[in-house]
C-alpha positions as CSV (number, residue, x, y, z in Angstrom):
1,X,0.0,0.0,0.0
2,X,1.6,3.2,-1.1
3,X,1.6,6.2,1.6
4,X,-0.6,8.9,1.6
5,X,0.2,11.8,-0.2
6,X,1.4,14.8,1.8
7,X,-0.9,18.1,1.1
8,X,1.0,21.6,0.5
9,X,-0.5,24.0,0.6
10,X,-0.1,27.1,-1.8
11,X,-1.3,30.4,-3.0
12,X,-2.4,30.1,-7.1
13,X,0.1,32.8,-8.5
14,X,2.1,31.5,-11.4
15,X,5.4,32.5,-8.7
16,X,3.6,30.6,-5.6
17,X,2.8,27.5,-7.9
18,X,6.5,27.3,-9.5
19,X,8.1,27.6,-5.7
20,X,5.9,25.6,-4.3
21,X,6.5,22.7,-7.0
22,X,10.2,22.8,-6.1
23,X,9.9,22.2,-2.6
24,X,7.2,19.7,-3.4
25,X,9.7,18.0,-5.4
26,X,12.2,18.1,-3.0
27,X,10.0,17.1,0.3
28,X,8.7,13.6,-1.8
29,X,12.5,12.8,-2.1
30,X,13.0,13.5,1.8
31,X,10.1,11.8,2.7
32,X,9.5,9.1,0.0
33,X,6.1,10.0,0.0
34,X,3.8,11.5,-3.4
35,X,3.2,15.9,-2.8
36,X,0.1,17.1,-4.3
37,X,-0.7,20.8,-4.1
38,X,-4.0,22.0,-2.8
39,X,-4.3,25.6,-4.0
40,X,-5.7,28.0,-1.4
41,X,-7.0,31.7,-2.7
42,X,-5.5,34.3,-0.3
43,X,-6.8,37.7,0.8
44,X,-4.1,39.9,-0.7
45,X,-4.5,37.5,-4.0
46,X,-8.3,38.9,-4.5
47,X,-7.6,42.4,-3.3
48,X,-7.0,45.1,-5.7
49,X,-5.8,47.2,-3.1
50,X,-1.9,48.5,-2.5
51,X,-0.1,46.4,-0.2
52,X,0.3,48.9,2.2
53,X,-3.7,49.6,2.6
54,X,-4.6,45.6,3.3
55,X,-2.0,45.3,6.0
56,X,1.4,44.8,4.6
57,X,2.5,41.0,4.6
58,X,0.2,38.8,6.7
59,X,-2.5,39.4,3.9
60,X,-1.0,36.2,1.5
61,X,-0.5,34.1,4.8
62,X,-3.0,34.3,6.7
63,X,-5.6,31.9,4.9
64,X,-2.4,29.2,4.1
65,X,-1.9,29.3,8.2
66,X,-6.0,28.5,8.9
67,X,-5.6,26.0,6.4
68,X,-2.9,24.4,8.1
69,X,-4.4,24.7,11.6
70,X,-7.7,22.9,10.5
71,X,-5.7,19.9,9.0
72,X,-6.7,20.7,5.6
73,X,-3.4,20.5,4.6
74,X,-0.2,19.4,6.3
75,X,2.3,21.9,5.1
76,X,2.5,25.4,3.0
77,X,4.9,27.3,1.5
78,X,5.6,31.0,1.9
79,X,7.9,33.4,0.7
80,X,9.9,34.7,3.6
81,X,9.7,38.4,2.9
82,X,5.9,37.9,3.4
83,X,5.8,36.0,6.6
84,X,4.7,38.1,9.8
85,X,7.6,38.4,12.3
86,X,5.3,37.4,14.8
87,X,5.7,33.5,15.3
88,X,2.6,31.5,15.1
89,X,1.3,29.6,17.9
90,X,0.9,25.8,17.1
91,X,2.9,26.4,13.9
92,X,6.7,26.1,12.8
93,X,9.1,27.1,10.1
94,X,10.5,23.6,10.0
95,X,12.7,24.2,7.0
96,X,14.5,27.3,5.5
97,X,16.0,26.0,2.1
98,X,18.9,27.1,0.8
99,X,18.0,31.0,0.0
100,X,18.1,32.0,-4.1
101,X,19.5,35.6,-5.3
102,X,18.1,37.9,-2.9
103,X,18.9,40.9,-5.2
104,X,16.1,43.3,-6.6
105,X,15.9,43.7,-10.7
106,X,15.4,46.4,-13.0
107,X,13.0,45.1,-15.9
108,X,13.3,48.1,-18.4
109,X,12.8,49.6,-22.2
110,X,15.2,49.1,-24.7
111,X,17.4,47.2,-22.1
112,X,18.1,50.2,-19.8
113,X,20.0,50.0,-16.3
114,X,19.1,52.0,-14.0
115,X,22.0,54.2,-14.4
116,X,21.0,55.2,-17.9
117,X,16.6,55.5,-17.4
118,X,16.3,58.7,-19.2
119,X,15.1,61.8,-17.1
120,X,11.9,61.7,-15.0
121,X,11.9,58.0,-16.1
122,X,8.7,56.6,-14.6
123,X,9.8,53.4,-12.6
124,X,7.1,51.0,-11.3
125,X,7.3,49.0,-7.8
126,X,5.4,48.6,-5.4
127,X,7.3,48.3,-2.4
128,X,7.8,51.7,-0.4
129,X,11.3,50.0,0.5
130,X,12.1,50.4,-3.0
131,X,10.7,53.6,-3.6
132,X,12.7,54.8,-0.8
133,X,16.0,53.7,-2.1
134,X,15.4,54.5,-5.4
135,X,14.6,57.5,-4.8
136,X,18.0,58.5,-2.6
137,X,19.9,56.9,-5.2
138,X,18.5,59.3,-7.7
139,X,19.0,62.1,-5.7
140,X,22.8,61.5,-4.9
141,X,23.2,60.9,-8.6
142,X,21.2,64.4,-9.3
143,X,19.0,62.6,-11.6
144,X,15.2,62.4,-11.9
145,X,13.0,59.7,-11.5
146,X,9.4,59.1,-10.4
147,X,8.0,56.1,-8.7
148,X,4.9,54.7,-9.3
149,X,3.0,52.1,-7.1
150,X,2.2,49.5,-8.6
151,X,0.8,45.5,-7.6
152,X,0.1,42.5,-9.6
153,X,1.4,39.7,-10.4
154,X,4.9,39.0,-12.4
155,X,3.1,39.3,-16.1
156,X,1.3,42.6,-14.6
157,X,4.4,44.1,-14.0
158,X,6.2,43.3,-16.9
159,X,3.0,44.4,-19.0
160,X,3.7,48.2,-17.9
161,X,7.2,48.1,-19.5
162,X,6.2,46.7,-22.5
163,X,3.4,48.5,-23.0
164,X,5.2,51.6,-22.6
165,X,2.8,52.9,-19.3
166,X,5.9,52.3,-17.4
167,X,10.1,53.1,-18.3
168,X,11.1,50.0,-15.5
169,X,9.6,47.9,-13.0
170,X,11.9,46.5,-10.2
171,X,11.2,43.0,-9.2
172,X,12.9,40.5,-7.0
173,X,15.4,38.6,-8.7
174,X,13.9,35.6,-7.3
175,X,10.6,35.6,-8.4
176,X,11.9,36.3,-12.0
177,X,14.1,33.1,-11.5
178,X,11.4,30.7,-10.1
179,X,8.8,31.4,-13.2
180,X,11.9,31.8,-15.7
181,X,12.0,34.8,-16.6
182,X,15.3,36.1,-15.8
183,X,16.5,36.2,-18.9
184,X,14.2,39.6,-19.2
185,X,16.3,41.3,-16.5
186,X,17.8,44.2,-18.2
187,X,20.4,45.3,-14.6
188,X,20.5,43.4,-11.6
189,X,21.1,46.1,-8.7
190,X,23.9,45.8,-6.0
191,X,22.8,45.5,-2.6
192,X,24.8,48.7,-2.0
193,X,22.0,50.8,-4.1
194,X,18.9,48.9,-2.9
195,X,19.0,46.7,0.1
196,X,16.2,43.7,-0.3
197,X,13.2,42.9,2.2
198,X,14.6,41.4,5.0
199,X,14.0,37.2,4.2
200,X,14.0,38.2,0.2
201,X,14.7,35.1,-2.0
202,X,14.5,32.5,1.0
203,X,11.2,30.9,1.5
204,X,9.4,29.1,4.5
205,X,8.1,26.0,4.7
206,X,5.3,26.0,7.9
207,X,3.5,23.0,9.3
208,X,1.8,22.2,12.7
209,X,4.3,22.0,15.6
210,X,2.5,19.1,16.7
211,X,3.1,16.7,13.7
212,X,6.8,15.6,15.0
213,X,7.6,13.2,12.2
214,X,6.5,16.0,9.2
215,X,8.9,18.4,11.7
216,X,11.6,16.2,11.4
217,X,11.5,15.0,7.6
218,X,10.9,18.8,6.5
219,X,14.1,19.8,8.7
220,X,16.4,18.1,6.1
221,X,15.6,20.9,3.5
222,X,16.9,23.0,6.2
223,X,20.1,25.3,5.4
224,X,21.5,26.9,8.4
225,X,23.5,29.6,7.0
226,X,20.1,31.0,5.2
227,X,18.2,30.3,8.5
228,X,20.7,32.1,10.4
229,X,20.4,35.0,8.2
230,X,17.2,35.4,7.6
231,X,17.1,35.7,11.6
232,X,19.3,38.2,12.1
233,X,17.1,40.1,8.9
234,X,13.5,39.3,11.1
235,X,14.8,40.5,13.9
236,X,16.0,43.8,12.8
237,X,12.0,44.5,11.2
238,X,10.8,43.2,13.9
239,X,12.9,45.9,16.0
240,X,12.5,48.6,13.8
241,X,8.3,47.5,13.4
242,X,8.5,48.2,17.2
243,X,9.3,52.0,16.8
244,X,9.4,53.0,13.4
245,X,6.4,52.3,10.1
246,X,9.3,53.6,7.4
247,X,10.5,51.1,4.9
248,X,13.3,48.7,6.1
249,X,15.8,46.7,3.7
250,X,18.2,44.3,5.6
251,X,20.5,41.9,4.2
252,X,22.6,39.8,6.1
253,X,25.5,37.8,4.5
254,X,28.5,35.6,4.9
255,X,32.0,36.9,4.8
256,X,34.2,34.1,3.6
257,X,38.3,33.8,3.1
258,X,38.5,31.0,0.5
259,X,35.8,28.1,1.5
260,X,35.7,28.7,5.4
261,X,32.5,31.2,6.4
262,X,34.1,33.6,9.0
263,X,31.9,37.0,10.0
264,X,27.8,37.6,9.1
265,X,27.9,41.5,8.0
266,X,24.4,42.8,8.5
267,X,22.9,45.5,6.7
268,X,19.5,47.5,7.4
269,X,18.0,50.7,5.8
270,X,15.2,53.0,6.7
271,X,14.0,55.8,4.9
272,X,11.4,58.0,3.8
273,X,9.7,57.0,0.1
274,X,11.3,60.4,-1.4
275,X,14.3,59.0,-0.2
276,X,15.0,62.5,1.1
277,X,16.5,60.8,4.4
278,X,18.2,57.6,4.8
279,X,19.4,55.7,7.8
280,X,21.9,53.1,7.0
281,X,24.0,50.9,9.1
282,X,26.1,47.9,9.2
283,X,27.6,45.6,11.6
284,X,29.5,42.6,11.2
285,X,30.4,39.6,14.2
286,X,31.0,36.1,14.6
287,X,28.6,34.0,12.7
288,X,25.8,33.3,15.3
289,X,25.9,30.0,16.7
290,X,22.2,29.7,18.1
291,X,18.9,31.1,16.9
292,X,19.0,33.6,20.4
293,X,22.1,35.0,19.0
294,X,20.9,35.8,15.1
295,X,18.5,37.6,17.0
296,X,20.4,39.6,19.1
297,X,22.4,40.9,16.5
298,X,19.1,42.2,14.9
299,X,18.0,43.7,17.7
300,X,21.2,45.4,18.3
301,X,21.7,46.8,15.1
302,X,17.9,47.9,15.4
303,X,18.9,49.8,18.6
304,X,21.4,51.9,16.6
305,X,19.2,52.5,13.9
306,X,16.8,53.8,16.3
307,X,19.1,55.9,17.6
308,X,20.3,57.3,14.4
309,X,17.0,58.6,14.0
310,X,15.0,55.8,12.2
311,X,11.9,56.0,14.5
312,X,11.4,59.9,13.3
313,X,11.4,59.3,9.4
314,X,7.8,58.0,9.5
315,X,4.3,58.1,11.0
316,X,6.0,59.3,14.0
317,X,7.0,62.8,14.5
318,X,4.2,65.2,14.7
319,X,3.0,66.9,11.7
């Protein structure tokens, strides 16, 4: 008799469908058992509202997570970026795989990098994270661009440039790669311009704390360095979330001499959308060793951040 299949569950999106077939993939070989996809429609999947008006990113998790807490599936998918920092009683993230590109993309006319978008270029994102950095880049480069929000899926996006609504989108390097597309990508930007969401290009994979054996088996797709980081990342927002409703980028990534890992550097941003102020810091340690410490250095990077002035850039000071 052959074991029962294992349900994922998974948004619909073309991008949730093409990650989620990965790790299904990769759970049957860890398991030995069949994956079949149950597809669950999510709030912020039927909204046409921004992001920003329908609560940020719990909105695409929030029906996978009821889902798993009523057994009608036994594990989901998320992308990281989207996950609530918040853990969820009675659930776990029992696997981080290994984390893809977390770079953000410019898709633009006639093959353009950002560097060369004409003036008052019209760039399309959605993300006020983006907008922010963007923005400040501009500005130190005395050029002109405006950002325009924007939501929908991959295709959506993509439309605007070639349809000529839009000069560039920006996009996550690792959406584009999941649904392959990134041969479209016309400049992939440094971390140094445009820091990603904190957990960018890593994804989640959540089930019920109480099924030990799925727990264990999904722990194999488990890659610490990425867990580590991703931490550290959380921990920051989560910080920052505290005191502050401005944009945050955080990166956190391995410093290595040859093939040995020796120091984490992380990174965080926080800035207004016209990227008229910026706060940036960095700090860079021993790679953590348990999950307290990635989020220690977090919070301590947070602390400076806050202190630099992050927690007056938005929604804050008195108008």
């Amino acid at each position: 008799m052959t074991e029962k299949a294992l349900r994922l569950g998974t948004r619909r999106s073309k991008l949730a469908m093409a990650q989620s077939g990965q790790v299904a993939d990769a759970v049957s070989q860890v398991t030995g058992r069949p994956v079949e996809l149950v597809e669950i429609t999510t709030y912020g999947d039927t909204s046409r509202e921004h992001l920003a008006q329908i609560g940020g990113t719990g909105v695409f998790v929030a029906a996978l997570r009821d889902a798993l807490l009523q057994g009608e599936v036994d594990f989901a998918v998320h992308s990281l970026k989207d996950l609530p920092t918040a853990q969820h009683e009675g659930l776990v993230v029992a696997a981080v795989p290994e984390r893809e590109d977390p770079r953000d993309v410019v898709v633009a006319r006639d093959a353009r990098k950002l560097t060369d978008l004409p003036d008052g270029a019209r760039v399309g994102t959605g993300a006020p994270r983006r907008m922010a950095q963007l923005n400040a880049y501009a500005r130190a480069h005395g050029i002109e661009i405006e950002t325009v929000p924007i939501r929908g899926n991959v295709d959506t996006r993509i439309g605007y440039v070639r349809s000529g609504e839009l000069d560039a989108v920006v996009l996550a390097a690792a959406g584009l790669n999941r649904v392959g597309r990134i041969d479209e990508v016309t400049d992939f930007l440094s971390v140094d311009t445009v820091l990603p969401a904190p957990g960018q290009g890593a994804l989640a994979i959540e089930c019920r704390a109480d099924n030990a054996p799925l727990v264990a088996a999904l722990a194999e797709l488990d890659d610490p360095f990425t867990r580590v980081a991703v931490t550290a990342e959380r921990s920051l927002l989560a910080a920052l979330e505290a005191g502050c409703s401005a944009p945050v980028g955080a990166l956190a990534d391995l410093l290595t001499d040859g093939q040995t890992v020796k120091e984490m550097r992380l990174r965080g941003v926080v800035g207004t959308t016209d990227g008229s102020t910026l706060v940036q810091l960095s700090t860079t340690g021993p790679v953590p060793d348990t999950h307290e410490a990635a989020l220690a250095l977090g919070r301590e990077l947070a602390t400076e951040m806050l202190a630099q002035g992050a927690a007056g850039l938005m929604g804050e000071r008195a108008h």
